[in-house]
One Martini backbone bead per residue (centre of mass of N, CA, C, O) as a GRO file, in nm:
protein
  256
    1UNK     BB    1   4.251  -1.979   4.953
    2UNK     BB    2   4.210  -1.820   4.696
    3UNK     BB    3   3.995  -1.838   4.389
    4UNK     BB    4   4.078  -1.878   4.092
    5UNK     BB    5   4.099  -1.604   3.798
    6UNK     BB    6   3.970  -1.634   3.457
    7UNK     BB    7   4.019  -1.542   3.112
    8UNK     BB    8   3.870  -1.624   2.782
    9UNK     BB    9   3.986  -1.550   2.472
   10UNK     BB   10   3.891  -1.443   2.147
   11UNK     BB   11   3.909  -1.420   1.781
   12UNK     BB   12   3.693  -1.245   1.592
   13UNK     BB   13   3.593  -1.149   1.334
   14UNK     BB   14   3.737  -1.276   1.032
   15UNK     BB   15   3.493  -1.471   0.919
   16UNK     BB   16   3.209  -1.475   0.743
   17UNK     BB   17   3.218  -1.827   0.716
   18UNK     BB   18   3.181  -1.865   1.055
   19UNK     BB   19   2.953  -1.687   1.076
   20UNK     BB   20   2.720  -1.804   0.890
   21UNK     BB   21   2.828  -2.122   1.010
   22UNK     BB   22   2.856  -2.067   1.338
   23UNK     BB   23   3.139  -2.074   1.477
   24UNK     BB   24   3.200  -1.821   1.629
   25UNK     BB   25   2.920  -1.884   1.826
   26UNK     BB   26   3.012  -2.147   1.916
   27UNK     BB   27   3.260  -2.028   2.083
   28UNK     BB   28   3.125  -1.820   2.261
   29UNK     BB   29   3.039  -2.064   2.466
   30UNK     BB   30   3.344  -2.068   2.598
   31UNK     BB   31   3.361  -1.773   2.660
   32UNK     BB   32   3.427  -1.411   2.819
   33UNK     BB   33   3.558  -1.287   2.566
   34UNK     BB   34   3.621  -1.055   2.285
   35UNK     BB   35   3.819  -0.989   1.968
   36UNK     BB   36   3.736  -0.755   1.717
   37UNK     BB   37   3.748  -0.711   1.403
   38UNK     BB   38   3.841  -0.357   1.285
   39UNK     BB   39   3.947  -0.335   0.997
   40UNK     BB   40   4.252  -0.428   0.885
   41UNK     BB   41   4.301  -0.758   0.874
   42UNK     BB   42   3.959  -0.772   0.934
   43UNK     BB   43   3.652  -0.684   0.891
   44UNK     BB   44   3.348  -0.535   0.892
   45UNK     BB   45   3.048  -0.382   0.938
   46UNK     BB   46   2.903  -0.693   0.963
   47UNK     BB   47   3.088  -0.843   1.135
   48UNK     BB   48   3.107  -0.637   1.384
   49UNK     BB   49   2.769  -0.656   1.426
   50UNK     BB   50   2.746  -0.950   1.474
   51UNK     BB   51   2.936  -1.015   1.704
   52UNK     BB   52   2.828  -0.794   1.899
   53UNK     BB   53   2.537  -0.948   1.911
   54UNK     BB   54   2.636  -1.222   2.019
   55UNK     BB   55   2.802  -1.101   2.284
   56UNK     BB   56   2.519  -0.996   2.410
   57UNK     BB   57   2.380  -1.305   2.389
   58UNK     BB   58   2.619  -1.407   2.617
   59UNK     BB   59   2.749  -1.222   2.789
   60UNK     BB   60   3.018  -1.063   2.707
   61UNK     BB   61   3.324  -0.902   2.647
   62UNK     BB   62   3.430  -0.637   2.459
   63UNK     BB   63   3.681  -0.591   2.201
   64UNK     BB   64   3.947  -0.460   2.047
   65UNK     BB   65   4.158  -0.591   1.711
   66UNK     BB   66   4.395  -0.419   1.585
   67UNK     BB   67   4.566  -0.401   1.276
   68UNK     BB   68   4.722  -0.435   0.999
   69UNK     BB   69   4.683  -0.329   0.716
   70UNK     BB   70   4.618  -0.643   0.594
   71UNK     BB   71   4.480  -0.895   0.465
   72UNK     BB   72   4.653  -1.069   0.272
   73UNK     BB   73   4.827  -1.133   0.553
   74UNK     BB   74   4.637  -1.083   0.810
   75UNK     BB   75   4.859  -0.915   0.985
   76UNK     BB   76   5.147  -1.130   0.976
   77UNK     BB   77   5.303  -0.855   0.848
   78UNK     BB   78   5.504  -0.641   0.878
   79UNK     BB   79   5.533  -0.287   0.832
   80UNK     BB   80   5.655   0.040   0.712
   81UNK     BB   81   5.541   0.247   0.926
   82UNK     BB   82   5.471   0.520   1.110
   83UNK     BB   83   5.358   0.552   1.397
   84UNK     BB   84   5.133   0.783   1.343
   85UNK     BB   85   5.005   0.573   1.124
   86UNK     BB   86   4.931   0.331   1.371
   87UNK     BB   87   4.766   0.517   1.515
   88UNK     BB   88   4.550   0.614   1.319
   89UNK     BB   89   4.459   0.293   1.227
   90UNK     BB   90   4.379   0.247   1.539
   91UNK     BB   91   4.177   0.430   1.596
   92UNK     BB   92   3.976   0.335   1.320
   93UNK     BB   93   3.912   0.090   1.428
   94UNK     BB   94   3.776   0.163   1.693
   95UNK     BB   95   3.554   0.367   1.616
   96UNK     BB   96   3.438   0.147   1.446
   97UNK     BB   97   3.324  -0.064   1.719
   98UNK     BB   98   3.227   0.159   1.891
   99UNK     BB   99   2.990   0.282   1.746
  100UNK     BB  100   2.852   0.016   1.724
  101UNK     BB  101   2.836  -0.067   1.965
  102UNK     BB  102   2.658   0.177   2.107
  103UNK     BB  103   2.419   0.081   1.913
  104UNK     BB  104   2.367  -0.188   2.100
  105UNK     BB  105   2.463  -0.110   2.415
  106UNK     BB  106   2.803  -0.149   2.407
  107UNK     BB  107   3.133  -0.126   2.584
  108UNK     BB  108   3.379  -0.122   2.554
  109UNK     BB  109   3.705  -0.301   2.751
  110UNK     BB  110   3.887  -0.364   2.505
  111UNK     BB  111   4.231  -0.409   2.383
  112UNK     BB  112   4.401  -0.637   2.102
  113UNK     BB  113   4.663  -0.695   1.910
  114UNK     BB  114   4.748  -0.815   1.613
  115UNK     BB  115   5.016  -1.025   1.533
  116UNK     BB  116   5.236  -0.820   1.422
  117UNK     BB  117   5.174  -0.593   1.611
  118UNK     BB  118   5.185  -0.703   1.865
  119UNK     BB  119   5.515  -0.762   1.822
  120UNK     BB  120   5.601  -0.510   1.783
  121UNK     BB  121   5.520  -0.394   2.062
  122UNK     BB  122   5.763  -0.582   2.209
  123UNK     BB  123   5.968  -0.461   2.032
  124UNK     BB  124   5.847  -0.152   1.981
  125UNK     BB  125   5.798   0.071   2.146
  126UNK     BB  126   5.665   0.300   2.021
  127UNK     BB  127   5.437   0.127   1.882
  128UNK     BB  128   5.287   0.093   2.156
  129UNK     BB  129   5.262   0.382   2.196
  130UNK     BB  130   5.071   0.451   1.972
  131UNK     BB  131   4.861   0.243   2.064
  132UNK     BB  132   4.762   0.387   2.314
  133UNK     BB  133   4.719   0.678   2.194
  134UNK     BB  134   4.484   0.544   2.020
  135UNK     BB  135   4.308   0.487   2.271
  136UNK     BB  136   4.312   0.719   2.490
  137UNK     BB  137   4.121   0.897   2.289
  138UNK     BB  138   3.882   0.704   2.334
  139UNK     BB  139   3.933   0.501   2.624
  140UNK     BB  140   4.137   0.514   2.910
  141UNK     BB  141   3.972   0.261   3.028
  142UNK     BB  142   4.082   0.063   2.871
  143UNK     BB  143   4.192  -0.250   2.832
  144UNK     BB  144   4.536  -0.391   2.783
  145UNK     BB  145   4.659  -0.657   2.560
  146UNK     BB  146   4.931  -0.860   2.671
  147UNK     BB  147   5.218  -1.015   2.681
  148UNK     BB  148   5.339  -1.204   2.892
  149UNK     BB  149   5.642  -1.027   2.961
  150UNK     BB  150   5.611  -0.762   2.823
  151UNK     BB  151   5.708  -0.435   2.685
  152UNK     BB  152   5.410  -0.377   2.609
  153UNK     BB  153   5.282  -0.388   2.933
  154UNK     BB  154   5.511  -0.130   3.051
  155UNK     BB  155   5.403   0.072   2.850
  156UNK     BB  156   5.094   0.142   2.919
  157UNK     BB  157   5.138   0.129   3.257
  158UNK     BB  158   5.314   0.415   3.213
  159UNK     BB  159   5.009   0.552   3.067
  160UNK     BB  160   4.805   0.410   3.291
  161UNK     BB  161   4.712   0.144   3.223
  162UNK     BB  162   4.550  -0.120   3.212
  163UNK     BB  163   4.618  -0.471   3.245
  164UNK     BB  164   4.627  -0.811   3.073
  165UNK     BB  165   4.787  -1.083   3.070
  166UNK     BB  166   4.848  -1.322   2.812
  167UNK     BB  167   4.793  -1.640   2.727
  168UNK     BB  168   4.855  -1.960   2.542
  169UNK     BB  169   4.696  -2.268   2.463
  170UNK     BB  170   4.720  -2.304   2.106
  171UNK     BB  171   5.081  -2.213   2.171
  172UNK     BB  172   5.403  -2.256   2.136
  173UNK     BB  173   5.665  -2.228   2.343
  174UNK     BB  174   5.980  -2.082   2.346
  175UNK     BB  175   6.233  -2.048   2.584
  176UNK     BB  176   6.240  -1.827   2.524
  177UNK     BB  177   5.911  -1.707   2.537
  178UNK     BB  178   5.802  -1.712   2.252
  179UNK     BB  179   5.655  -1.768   2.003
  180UNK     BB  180   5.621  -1.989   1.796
  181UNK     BB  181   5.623  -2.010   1.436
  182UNK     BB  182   5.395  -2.031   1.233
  183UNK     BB  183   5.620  -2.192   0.986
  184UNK     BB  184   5.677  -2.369   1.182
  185UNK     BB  185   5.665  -2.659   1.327
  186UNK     BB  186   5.424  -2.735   1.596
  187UNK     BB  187   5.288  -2.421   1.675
  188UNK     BB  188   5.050  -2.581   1.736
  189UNK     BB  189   4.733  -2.633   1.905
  190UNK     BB  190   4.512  -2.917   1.829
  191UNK     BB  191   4.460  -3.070   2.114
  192UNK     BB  192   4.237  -3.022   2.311
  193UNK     BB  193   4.393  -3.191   2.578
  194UNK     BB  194   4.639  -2.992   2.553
  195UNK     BB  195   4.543  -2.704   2.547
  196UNK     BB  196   4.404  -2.757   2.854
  197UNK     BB  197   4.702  -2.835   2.977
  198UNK     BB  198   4.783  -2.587   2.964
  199UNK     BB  199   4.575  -2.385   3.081
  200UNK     BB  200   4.582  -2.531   3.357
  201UNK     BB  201   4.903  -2.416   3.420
  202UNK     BB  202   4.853  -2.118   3.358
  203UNK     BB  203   4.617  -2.086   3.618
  204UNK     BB  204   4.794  -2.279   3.851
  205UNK     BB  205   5.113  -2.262   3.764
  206UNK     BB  206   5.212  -2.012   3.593
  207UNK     BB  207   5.283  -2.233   3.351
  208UNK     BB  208   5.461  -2.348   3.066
  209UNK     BB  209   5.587  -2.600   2.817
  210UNK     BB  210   5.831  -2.613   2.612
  211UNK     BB  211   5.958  -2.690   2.327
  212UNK     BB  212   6.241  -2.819   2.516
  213UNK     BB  213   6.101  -2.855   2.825
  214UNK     BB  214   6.065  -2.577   2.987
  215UNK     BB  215   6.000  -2.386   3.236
  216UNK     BB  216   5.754  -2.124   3.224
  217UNK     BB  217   5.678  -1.843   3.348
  218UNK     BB  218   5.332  -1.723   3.385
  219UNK     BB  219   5.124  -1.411   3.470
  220UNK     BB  220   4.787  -1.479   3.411
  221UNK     BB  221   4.453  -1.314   3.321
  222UNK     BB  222   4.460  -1.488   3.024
  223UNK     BB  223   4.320  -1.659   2.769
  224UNK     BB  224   4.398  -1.778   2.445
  225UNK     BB  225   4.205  -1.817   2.155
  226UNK     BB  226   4.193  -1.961   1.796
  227UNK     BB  227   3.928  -1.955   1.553
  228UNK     BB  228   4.194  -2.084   1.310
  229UNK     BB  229   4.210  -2.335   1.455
  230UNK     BB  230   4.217  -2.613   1.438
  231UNK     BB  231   3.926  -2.667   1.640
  232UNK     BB  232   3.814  -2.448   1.820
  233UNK     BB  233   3.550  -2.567   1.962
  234UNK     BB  234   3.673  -2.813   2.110
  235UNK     BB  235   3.917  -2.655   2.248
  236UNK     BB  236   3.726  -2.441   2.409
  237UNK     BB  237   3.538  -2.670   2.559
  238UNK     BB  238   3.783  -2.813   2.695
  239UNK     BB  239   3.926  -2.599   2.836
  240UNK     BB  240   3.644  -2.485   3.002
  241UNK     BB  241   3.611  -2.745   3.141
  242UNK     BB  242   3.920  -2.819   3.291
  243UNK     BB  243   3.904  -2.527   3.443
  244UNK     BB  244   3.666  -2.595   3.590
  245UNK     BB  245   3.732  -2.858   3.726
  246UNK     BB  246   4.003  -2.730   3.868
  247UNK     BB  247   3.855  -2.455   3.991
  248UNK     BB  248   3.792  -2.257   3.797
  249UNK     BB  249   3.697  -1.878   3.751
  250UNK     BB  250   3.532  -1.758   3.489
  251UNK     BB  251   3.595  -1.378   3.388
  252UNK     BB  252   3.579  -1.144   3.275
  253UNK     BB  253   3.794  -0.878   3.232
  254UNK     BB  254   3.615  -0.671   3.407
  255UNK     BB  255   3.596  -0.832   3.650
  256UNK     BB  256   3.898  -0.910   3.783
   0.00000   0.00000   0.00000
């Protein structure tokens, strides 16, 4: 039987407060992946170069995770912008986190877009291909990072590039495949023991449980955390124990 190999992926470069306090640095010793923010929904010149140096020093994978331009709302409600508008935003975005990684001789592997951003990619191809087209220009063999079983990884893939589907450890699943919303109660898993039981099942069984109690399919090759997620550094270690522990190998999205 081959080996089971997945990647563990974190969204970082958030928040001034985790970096200064040394928490997103913490998170970030149980993952092989980073996706980090620049400058739309947070992120700025110093937390991106903060987090890239840190990426480094840990030989771990860098990504851009470019949001809608919302600071006020985290980038966590879509925006009424015109393709054009999110091509040109997702550009400006990604340029800028890879001119930083340029300059500390690190060449960003993926793109994963953030929150509303996400979703709006699985809900309308236009803006899909939009993301795309602005990855594109920047550099064509970057990884898209999309949800499992979504039409903005058919999107993508259309287009050329390489795909990662990616499951969420710290996220509960409602029936039909989508994520539970964050304004519903329950919608965050934040006991470590729980979210590892999830990445287990993501990574050996393809499957995770619903909150219905439903097994969904899920044939993911990558797995998100988030550093937001209350306690996220203690569910990263007990993730990252347990999957090992399972026999999983663990591999950044481009070595897989």
């Amino acid at each position: 039987m081959p080996d089971t190999c997945i990647d563990i992926n974190a969204d970082l470069g958030e928040s001034e407060k985790s970096l200064a306090t040394g928490t997103d640095f913490d998170l970030m010793r149980y993952v092989t992946s980073v996706n980090i923010a620049c400058g739309g929904h947070a992120g700025n010149l110093q937390t991106m170069q903060q987090t890239l140096a840190a990426a480094r020093q840990l030989n771990l994978a860098v990504g851009a995770h470019p949001g809608y331009p919302d600071r006020a709302n985290f980038g966590r409600i879509e925006l009424p912008l015109s393709t054009a508008e999110v091509e040109s935003s997702v550009h400006q975005q990604i340029a800028s986190l890879a001119q930083i990684a340029g300059s500390l001789s690190l060449r960003l592997v993926h793109v994963k877009p953030h929150g509303a951003l996400y979703h709006s990619a699985n809900q309308k191809r236009g803006i899909a291909l939009a993301i795309g087209r602005a990855v594109k220009a920047i550099d064509p063999q970057l990884i898209m990072v999309g949800q499992a079983n979504s039409p903005a990884l058919e999107a993508w893939r259309s287009m050329g590039f390489r795909c990662a589907a990616e499951a969420f450890a710290d996220r509960v699943y409602d029936p039909d495949g989508g994520l539970r919303k964050r304004t519903l109660p329950g919608a965050l898993i934040d006991n470590p023991v729980r979210a590892a039981q999830q990445a287990v099942g993501i990574a050996l069984d393809h499957r995770v449980i619903t909150a219905g109690g439903t097994e969904l399919p899920l044939d993911a090759r990558t797995i998100c955390l988030h550093s937001d997620t209350p306690g996220a550094v203690a569910i990263a270690r007990e993730v990252n124990s347990q999957l090992v522990a399972a026999g999983v190998i663990l591999r950044a999205l481009g070595d897989l």
